[in-house]
Every structure is written in C-alpha cells, then in structure tokens.
C-alpha positions as CSV (number, residue, x, y, z in Angstrom):
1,X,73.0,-47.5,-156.2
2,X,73.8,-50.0,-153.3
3,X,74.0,-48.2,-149.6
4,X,78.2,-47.4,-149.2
5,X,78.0,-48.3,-145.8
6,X,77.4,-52.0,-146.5
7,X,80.6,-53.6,-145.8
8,X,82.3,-55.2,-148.9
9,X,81.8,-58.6,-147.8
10,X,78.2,-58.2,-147.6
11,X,78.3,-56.3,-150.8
12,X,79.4,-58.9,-152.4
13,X,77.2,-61.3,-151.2
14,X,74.0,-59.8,-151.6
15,X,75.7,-59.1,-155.6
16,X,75.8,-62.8,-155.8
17,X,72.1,-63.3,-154.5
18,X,71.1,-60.8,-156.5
19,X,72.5,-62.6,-160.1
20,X,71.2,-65.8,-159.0
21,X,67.7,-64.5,-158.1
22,X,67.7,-62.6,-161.7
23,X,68.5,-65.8,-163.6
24,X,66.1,-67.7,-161.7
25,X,63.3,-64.9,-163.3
26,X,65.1,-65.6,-166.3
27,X,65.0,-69.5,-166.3
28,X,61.4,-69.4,-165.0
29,X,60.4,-67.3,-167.3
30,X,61.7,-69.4,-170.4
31,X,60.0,-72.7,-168.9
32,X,56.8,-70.4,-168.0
33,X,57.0,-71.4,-164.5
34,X,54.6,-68.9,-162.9
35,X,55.1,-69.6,-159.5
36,X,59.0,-70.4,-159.8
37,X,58.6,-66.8,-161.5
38,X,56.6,-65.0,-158.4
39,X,59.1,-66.7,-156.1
40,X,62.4,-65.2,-158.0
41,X,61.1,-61.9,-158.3
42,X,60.4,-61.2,-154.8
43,X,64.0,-63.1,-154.0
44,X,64.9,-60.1,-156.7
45,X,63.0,-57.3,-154.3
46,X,64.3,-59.1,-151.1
47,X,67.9,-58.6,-152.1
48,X,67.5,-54.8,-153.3
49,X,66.0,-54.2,-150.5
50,X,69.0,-54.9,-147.9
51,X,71.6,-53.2,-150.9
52,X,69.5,-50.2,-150.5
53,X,68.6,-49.8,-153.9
54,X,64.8,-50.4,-153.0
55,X,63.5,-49.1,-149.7
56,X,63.7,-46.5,-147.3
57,X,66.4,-44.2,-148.0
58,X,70.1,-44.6,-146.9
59,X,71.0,-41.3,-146.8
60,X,70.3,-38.4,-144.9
61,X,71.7,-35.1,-146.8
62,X,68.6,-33.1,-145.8
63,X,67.7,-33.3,-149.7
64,X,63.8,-34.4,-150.2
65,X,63.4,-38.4,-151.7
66,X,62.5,-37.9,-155.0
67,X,62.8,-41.7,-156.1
68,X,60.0,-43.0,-158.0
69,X,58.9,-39.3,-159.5
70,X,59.1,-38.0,-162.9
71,X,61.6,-35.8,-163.6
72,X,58.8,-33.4,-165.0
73,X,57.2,-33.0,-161.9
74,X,60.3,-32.3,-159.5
75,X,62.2,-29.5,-159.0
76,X,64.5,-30.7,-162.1
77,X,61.4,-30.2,-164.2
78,X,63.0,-27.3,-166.2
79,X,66.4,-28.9,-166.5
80,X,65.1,-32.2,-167.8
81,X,63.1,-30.6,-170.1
82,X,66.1,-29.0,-171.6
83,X,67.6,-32.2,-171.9
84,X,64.8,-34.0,-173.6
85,X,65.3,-30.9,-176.4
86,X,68.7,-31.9,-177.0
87,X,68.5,-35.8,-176.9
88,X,67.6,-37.3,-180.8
89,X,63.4,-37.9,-180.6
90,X,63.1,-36.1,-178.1
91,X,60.5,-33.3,-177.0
C-alpha cells in the first residue's frame, strides 16, 4: 500500500515509473540482459521506496511493524492458523 499522504500528482507519477521500471525487468529478462535486468530491478526498489510500500514505515498508530514476518510467528499466529484450516490444501 502506497503512503496516503503522497499527493495524487506524485502518486501518479511514481505509478507511472513504477510500470515502466517493471517492464524494463520484463524486457530484460526476455533478451537475458543481466545488467539491463540489475539496473530495472533496483529502478523497481527505488520507486517503492518513495510510494512507501518498501521502507521505513509511514505510519505511526503505536501498532509494532510486523512487515516482513510470518504470520505464524506474530501475534496473528493463532488466527492465521485458523485460516490456513479453512482455505482448500491447507494445514
């Protein structure tokens, strides 16, 4: 999720960065252009970055950062594992 207080111009703009650095992985990747390919993934991280969606957090709701954890070793451990019961293949 992109940081809200980004106004919508620069929204948009980073969006539009963002597309054209993912098919520039894309096109790299198809002509196995290793370094074109290094260069459009870290455009890729650049952009997330200043949308917020990569980073240091945005927000500040007291609530602890619990990006980049398994569900099963948060406090939503026992929830998630109720949902994994429920969902087809799951365990």
């Amino acid at each position: 999720m992109a940081d809200p207080g980004l106004d919508e111009e620069k929204r948009t703009d980073l969006v539009s960065r963002l597309m054209r650095a993912r098919r520039a992985v894309r096109d790299a990747k198809r002509s196995a252009d290793h370094e074109a390919e290094a260069a459009a993934h870290k455009a890729v991280e650049e952009v997330k970055r200043a949308l917020g969606e990569r980073g240091p957090v945005w927000w500040d709701d007291g609530s602890a950062d619990l990006n980049r954890h398994m569900a099963k070793n948060t406090t939503y451990a026992d929830w998630y594992a109720n949902i994994g019961r429920s969902r087809p293949g799951g365990s």
